[in-house]
N, C-alpha and C positions, 0 to 999 in steps of 0.2 A: 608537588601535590597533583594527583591525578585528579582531573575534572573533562567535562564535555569538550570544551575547546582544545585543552591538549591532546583529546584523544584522538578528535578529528583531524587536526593538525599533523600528529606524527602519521595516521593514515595519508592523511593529506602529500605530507613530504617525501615519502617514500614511492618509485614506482611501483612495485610489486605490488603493496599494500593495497594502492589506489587501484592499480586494475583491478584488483581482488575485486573491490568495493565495487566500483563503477558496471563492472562486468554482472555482478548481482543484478544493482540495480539496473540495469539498461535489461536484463534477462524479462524482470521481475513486469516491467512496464510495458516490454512490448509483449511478454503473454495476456498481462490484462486489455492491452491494446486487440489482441482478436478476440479475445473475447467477446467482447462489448461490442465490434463490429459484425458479431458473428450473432448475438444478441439482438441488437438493432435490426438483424435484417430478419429475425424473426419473429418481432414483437408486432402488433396488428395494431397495436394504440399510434396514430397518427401522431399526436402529442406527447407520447416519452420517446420514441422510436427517434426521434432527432436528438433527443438532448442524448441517450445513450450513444448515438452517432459520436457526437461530441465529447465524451467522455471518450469514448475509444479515440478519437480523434489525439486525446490533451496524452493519453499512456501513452499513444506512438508519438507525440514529439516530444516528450522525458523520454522515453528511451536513444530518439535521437542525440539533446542534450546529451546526455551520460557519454554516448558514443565518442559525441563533438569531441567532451573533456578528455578522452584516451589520444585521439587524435592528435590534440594540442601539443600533447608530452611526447606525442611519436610514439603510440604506445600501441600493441592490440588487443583487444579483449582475450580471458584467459577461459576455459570452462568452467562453469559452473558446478560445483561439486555438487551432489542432490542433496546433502543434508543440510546445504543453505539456502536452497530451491522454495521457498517462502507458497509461491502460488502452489505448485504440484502437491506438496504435503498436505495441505488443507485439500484437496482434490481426493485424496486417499483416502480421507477420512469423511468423504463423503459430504464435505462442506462444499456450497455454490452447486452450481450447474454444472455436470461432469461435462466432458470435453466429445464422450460418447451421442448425447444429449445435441451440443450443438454443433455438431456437425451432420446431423441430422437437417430434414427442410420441413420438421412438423409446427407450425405454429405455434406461440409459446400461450399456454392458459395461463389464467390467474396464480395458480401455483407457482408456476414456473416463476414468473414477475416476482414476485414474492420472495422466492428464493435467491433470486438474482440480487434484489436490493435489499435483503435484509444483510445479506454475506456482503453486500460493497458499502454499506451501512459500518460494517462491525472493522471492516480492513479500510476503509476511507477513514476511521477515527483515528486507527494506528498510523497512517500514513500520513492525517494531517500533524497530528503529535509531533510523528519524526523531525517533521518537514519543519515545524516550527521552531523546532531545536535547533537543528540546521542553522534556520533563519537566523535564528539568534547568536549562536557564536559564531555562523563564518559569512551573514551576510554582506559584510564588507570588507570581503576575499575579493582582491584585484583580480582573481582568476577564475572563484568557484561563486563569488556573490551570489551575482546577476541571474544565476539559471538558477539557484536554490531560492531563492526571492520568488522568482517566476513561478518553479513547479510548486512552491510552499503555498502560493494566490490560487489556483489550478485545483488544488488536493481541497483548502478551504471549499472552493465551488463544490468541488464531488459530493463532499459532505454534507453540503448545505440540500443539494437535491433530494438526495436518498431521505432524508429528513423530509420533506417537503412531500416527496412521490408515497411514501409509507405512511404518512399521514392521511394520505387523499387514501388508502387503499385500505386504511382504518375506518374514514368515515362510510367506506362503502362495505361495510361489515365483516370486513376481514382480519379484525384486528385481535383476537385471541391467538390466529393462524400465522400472526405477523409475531407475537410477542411469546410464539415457540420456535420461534426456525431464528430468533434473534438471542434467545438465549444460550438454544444449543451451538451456535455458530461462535458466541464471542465463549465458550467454554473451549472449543476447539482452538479457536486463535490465541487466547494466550497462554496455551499448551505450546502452538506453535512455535509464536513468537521466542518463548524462550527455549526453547530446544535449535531455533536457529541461531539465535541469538547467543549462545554456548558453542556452537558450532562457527560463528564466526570471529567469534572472540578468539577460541584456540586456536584457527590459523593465521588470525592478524598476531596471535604472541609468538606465534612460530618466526614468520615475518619478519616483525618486527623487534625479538629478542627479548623480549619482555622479562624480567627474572618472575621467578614463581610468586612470591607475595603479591606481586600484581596483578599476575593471572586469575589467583587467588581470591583477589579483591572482586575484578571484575566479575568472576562467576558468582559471588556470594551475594553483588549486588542484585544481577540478572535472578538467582535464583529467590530473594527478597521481592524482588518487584510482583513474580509470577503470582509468593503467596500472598500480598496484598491484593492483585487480581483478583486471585481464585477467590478469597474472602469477600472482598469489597469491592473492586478496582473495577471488575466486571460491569458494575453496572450504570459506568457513563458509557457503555458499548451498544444499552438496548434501550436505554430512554430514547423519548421521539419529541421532538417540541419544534418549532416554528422559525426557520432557520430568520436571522436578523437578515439578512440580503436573499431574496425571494425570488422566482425563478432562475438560477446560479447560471444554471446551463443551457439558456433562454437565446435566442441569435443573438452573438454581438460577432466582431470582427474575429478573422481568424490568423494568431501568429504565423508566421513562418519562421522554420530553424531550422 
């Protein structure tokens, strides 16, 4: 029976598979990692400007992590194919802050702010999701636990902020401007999502020999998911409410990995 832990598992068990994966994600985190530091150095609000620090801070050491786990196995990261390129694709489409944008040195306006965390708003929900999936079938993996545990606490935090800082930027009247750049952002993403998500299913069955009905299975699921999205699903992406743990990304102590 195909379920979540076995799938992760045969990824898990195999090298190719796993660099595949890990190579993703270690990609995926440290582009959001400049981002955000690239962000923070342009943000004028003395009081987000650090917590985004830290947010860029937490993507570079998950993509550390991811690296660690190729390491372990003696393994090296592989290229990254673009059409499982998760960040860039949404980039395309004109979602977040183009890349043109921040590397620029013009100070970021209210727009900009807005734009930034309504898009880490809409991708910190996907990510916290993942992460908690993760948590659940492999966090007590003698090998992959511990870090999936970790970035799964991390990704919570991210989320909890964006919530909290879009709230504040609601009460200061911005909040018609906040509740369009978050609807058209999580319409993009779960376009995204599942077109990557199709894209890395077919090379993990490649991989991993998968016979067709499974392939099968998997894409029908992938494409099931999209249209309860497109329908419905969408809209635990742009609601905004009062995160239960309150300044997420506030000083506390900083890991090292």
């Amino acid at each position: 029976m195909l379920t979540a832990r076995s799938l992760f598992q045969a990824i898990h068990d195999n090298d190719e598979a796993f660099r595949l994966f890990c190579s993703i994600a270690a990609q995926d985190e440290n582009q959001g990692g400049w981002e955000n530091e690239r962000i923070a150095a342009l943000v004028r609000d003395p009081e987000l400007a650090p917590k985004i620090a830290r947010h860029g801070a937490d993507e570079r050491k998950h993509g550390r992590i991811f690296a660690q786990l190729l390491r372990r196995r003696g393994l090296e990261p592989v290229p990254v194919p673009p059409d499982t390129d998760y960040c860039m694709l949404l980039e395309r489409q004109g979602i977040g802050l183009l890349h043109e944008r921040l590397r620029s040195d013009r100070p970021m306006d209210d727009r900009d702010v807005i734009t930034y965390l309504a898009h880490s708003r809409v991708t910190e929900q996907r990510a916290a999701e993942e992460m908690r999936l993760l948590a659940r079938v492999l966090g007590d993996h003698p090998e992959v636990g511990r870090a999936v545990r970790m970035i799964s606490a991390d990704e919570d935090n991210h989320l909890a902020y964006c919530h909290e800082e879009l709230l504040r930027l609601a009460d200061q009247g911005h909040e018609k401007a906040i509740r369009a750049v978050l609807r058209e952002t999580a319409r993009a993403e779960i376009r995204t999502h599942r077109d990557v998500g199709l894209a890395v299913m077919r090379r993990m069955g490649r991989i991993l020999g998968w016979p067709r009905p499974q392939r099968a299975a998997l894409a029908a699921g992938l494409h099931l998911l999209y249209l309860y999205e497109a329908a419905y699903g969408w809209r635990r992406m742009v609601s905004l409410r009062l995160p239960a743990k309150r300044n997420a990304m506030g000083p506390r102590p900083v890991t090292v990995v």
